[in-house]
C-alpha positions, 0 to 999 in steps of 0.5 A: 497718140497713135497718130503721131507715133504713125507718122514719126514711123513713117518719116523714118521710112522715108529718111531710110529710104531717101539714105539708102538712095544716097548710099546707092548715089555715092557708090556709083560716083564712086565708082565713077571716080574710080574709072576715071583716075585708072584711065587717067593713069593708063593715059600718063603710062602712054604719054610717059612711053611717048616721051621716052620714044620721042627721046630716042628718036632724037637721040638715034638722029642726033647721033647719026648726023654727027658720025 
């Protein structure tokens, strides 16, 4: 009987172990995910500033070649 219950105490050691490595695992895919949407947001701010330069060129050029 001591056996069994030795065994069952250490595959719950086990199962602990391997959920805390997992734990450890999601947070750093966590994070990861968060890096990446924070850089994929500064990169539409810089497309979006881009744009809206690229429009006021255009604009200013229109307007000089009409007057």
């Amino acid at each position: 009987m001591r056996r069994a219950i030795e065994g069952i105490a250490s595959g719950v050691e086990q199962t602990s172990a391997a959920i805390e490595e997992l734990a450890r695992s999601q947070k750093g895919v966590a994070d990861s995910a968060k890096g990446l949407q924070s850089g994929n947001e500064a990169n539409t701010a810089t497309a979006q500033e881009l744009a809206a330069s690229i429009v006021n060129t255009l604009a200013m050029t229109y307007k000089e070649a009409n007057y």
